[in-house]
N, C-alpha and C positions, 0 to 999 in steps of 0.2 A: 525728381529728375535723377538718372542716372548716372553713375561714374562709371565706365567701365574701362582697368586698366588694360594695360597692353604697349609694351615697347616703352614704359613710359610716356604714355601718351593718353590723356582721357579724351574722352567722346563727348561732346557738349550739344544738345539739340541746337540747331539754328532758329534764329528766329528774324521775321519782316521790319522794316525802317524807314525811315519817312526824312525831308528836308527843309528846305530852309529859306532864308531872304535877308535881305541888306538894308541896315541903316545909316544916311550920310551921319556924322559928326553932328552937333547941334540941331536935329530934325528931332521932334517931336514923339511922344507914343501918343497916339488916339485911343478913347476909350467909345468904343460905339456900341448901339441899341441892344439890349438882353435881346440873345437870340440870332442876330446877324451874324452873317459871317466874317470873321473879318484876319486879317492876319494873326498871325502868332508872333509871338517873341520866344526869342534864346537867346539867355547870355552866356557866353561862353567865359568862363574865368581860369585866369593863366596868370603867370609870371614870369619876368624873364629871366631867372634864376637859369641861366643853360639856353639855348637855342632851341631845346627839342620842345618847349610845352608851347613856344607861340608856333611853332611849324605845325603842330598837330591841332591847333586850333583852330589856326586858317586853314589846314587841309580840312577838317570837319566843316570849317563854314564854306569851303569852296563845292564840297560835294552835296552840301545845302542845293545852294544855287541848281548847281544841273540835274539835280533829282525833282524841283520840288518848287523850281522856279521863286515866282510870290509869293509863296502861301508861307514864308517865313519871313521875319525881319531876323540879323544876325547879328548879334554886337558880342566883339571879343574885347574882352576890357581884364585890367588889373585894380580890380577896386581896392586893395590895400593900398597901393601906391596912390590912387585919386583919393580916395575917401578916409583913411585912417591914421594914424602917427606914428612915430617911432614904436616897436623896430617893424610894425610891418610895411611900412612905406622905404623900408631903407634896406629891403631883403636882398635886391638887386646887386646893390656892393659888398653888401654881407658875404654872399655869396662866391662871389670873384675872388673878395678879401682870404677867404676859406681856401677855395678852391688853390691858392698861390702858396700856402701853406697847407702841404695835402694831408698832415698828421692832425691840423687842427679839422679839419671839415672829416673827416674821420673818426675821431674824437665825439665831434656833432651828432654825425649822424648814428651812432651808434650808440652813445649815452640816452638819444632820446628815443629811443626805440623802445623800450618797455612804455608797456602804454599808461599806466598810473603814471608816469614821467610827463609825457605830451601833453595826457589827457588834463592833469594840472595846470600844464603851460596852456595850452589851449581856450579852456576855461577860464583863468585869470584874463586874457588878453579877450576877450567874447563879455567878460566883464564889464570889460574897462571901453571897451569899442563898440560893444552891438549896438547903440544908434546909428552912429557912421555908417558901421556894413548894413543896417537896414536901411538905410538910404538908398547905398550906392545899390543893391538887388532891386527893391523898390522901382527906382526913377524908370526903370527900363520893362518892368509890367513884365516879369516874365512867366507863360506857362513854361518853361523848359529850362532850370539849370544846369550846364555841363560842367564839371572838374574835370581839368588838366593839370592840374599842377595839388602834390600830395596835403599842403599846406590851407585847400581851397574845399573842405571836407564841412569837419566839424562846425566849426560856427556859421555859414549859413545856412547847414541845415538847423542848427539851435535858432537860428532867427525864425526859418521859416514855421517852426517846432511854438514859438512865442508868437506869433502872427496867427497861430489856426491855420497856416497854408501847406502845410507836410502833406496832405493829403489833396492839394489841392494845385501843387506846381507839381512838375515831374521832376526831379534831382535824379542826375545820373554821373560816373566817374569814368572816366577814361584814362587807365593808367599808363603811363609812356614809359614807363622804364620794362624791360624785354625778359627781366628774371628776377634779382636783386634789388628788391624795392623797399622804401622803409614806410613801418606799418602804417603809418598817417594818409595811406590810403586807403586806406581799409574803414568803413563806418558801415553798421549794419543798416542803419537806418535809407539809405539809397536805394531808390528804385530798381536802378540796373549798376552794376559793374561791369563795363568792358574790360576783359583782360587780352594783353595781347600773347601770352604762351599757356600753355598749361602749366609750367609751374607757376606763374604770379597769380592764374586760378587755385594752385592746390595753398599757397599763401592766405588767398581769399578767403577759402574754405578755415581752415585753423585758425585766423583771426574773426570767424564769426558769422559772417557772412553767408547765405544758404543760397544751395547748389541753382534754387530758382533766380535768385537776382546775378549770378554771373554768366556773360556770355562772351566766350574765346573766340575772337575774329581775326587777333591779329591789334598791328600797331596803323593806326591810322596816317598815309603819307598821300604827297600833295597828290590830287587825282592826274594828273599828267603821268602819272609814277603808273597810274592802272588803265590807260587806252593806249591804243595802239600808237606805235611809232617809227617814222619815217627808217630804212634799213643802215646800219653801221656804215656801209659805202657811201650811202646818202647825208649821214650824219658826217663824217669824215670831210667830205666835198665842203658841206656848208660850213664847217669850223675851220676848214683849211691846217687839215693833217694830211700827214703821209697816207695816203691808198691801201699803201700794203704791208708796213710795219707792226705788228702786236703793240699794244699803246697801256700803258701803266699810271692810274691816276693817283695822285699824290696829296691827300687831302689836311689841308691844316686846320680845317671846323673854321667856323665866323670869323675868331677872332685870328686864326694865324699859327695857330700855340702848336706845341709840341714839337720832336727834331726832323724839322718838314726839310730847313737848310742842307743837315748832314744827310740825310736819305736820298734828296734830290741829286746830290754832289756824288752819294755812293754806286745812285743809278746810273748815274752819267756817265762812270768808268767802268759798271757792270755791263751795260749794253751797249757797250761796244767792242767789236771784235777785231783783237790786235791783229791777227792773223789775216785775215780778210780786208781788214783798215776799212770796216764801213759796220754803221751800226746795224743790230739786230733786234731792234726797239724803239719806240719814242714813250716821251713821257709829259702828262699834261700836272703840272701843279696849280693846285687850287689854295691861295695866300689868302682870303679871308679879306679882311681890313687891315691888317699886315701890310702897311705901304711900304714900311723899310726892308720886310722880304722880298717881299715881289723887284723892290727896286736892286733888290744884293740881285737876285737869281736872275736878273733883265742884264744884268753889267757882266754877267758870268760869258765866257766863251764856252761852247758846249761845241761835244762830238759828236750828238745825237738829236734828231729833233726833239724840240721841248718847247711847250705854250704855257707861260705863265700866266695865268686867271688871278683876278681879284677877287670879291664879294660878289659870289655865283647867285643866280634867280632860275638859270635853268640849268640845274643839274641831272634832269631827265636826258638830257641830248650828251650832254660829255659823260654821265658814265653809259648810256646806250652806244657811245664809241669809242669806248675802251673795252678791256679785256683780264683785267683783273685791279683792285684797289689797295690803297696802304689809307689806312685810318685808324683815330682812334678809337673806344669802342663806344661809342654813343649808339644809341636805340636808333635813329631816326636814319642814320647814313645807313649803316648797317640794315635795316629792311628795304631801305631803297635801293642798296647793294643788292640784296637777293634779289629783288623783283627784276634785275637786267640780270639774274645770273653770273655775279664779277666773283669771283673768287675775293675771300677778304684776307690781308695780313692787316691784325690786330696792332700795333706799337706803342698802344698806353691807355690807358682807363682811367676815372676817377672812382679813388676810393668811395666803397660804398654802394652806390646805386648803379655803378658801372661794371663792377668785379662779377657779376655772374653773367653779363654778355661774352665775356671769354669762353666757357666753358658750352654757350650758348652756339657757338660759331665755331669752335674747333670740337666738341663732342660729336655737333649734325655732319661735318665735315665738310663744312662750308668755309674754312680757309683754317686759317696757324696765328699764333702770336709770338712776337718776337721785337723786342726794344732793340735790336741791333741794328744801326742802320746797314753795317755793311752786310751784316746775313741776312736782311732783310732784301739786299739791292739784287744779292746772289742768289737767292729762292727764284726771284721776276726773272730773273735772265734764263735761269734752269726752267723753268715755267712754258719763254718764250724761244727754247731751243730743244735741249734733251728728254724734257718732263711736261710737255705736251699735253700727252695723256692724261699726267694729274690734277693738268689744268682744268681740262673737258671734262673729267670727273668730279673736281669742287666744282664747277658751275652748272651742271646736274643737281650737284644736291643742294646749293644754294637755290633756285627755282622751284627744284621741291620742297625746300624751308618755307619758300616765297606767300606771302598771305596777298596779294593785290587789290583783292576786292575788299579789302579789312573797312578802308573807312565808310565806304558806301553801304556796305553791311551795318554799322555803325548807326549811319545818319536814317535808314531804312528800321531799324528796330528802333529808334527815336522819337521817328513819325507814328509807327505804331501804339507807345506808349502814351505821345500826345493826343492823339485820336480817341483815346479809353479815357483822356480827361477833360471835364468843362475847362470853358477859357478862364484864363484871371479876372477878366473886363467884365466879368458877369456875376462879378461878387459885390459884395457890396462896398463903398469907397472904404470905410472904417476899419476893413480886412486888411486893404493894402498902404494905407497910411501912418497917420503917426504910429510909436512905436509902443504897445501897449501894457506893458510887463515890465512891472518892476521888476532890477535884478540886482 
């Protein structure tokens, strides 16, 4: 397969994809007759290390569903956390704990980047665990493993490698981070690599991986994010904003974090016009699970309209009626922001896996970065009065950033891959049972 540069930018042949189906909680796998048709299984494996690997998970399993109806079961599970011990049942806090101290998860994530470094850690812990994790893969009969999360690589596919099933499930990665990723995503041994830019492809590339198992689609986001919808005026109506103000969304992630207070406070006094004594903007803040924000910014008297949101599920509709966003640089907001076309101000990243979404987002010239709240407050006001123009032109080239079809593309080249393999159900029990290698 080809590379052909240009612009910084390679060329990736497309390739077709396939879906998916749903498992309740305690329901059963069936194993039926050599030969019959019968559902497939995917497990999807994720952590909640962050917000973005279970959002790309259940966008994967949701564009399952409307491609592909039945002919898939989907379970998204965290089998470290069910199935194995310290520390990989404990990454969850590990990680927040890190993340709160940003010199140490820094530290982290960059000390274990040479790969003799992981690849030891890795292995010791695949050691000491491969029964558990051959359970937890196991119980669920899967032809179709997905990674979502960098951590969710090596040792199932060393189980599957110990089992005789490397050839016989389909193992594919899906990487969520948009540039900046650390290498534990990367294993050659995988079927397919999704990558969502060309550079976490040209990454790809130099850690090993060949040019036929990587395919650039883009970042996979909830399929709402990619059909059509209802028009901003319409959107407006139903949310109960102003009709005809320019509208600025103000996003604090999940959990609330970052200076969501001081930005909201700096807009308040940006977008409003002393001269005129009436605003020239509204502002939607999105507080996460943050109850003692949302409850400061509810107590607040404001000059402008402003709706305080808590822990959003549709964020297809509030930024589809807004007009340009403040976020931090997470993968996941960020291509849902292109896909509406918002213009992005940048205000903080996490070291590491975050730091090349900057340069991602203000190189394509799809918005700016800037930790200030108050020049952050004064860009949206210039935006929504004298600098129009620049507006209409970052949300051009965010749209032309835009991947929308990414996950569908995604789940469609998945189908394909499962389709080229026998089912698991058709092996013999001995294949997918107890654990058979010593180690």
């Amino acid at each position: 397969m080809g590379i052909t540069a240009g612009m910084g930018v390679m060329n990736w042949p497309r390739r077709n994809c396939g879906y998916d189906g749903n498992l309740e909680e305690g329901e059963t796998v069936e194993m039926v007759q050599i030969g019959a048709e019968r559902t497939k299984n995917v497990l999807i494996l994720m952590s909640d290390t962050g917000g973005g690997h279970r959002a790309s998970a259940e966008a994967i399993r949701d564009a399952f569903k409307l491609e592909f109806g039945d002919e898939y079961r989907i379970f998204v599970k965290d089998v470290w956390k069910e199935y194995t011990g310290w520390p990989l049942n404990d990454m969850e806090r590990q990680y927040k704990f890190m993340l709160k101290h940003g010199q140490l998860w820094k530290v982290a994530f960059h000390s274990t980047s040479p790969r003799w470094i992981h690849s030891t850690y890795l292995s010791a812990i695949a050691a000491f665990y491969a029964k558990e994790v051959e359970a937890g893969l196991m119980e669920y009969k899967p032809d179709v493993i997905i990674s979502v999360h960098p951590l969710m690589q090596h040792i199932p596919l060393w189980v599957l490698k110990w089992q005789g099933l490397q050839n016989k499930v389909v193992f594919v990665t899906v990487i969520t981070d948009l540039n900046t990723c650390h290498r534990t995503w990367f294993n050659a041994s995988v079927n397919r690599c999704y990558c969502p830019s060309e550079e976490v492809a040209k990454r790809a590339l130099f850690d090993g991986l060949d040019s036929s198992q990587i395919c650039v689609y883009g970042l996979p986001v909830r399929p709402s994010f990619c059909r059509a919808i209802i028009s901003k005026d319409e959107l407006r109506e139903e949310l109960e904003m102003d009709a005809n103000l320019p509208a600025v969304l103000l996003m604090g992630g999940g959990e609330g974090v970052g200076p969501v207070k001081k930005t909201a406070m700096a807009l308040g006094e940006a977008l409003f016009d002393q001269e005129l004594g009436s605003p020239i903007g509204q502002i939607v803040v999105i507080c996460g699970r943050n109850k003692i924000l949302a409850s400061t910014l509810e107590e607040t008297e404001w000059k402008v309209p402003v709706k305080i949101r808590g822990f959003e599920t549709q964020m297809e509709k509030w930024m589809g009626a807004c007009d340009c966003i403040i976020t931090k640089a997470g993968p996941g907001t960020i291509a849902e922001a292109l896909i509406r076309g918002l213009p992005i101000i940048l205000n903080d990243f996490i070291p590491g896996q975050e730091v090349g979404n900057v340069p991602y987002v203000v190189d394509n010239g799809a918005g700016v970065f800037s930790r200030s709240p108050k020049e952050t407050a004064t860009l949206v006001s210039e935006w929504f009065s004298t600098k129009t123009e620049e507006r209409k032109q970052m949300s051009e080239n965010a749209l032309r950033l835009a991947q929308p079809e990414a996950v569908f593309n995604i789940v469609k080249d998945i189908h394909k891959l499962a389709s080229e393999r026998k089912t698991l159900a058709n092996f013999p029990s001995s294949l997918t049972s107890s654990f058979s290698y010593a180690i």
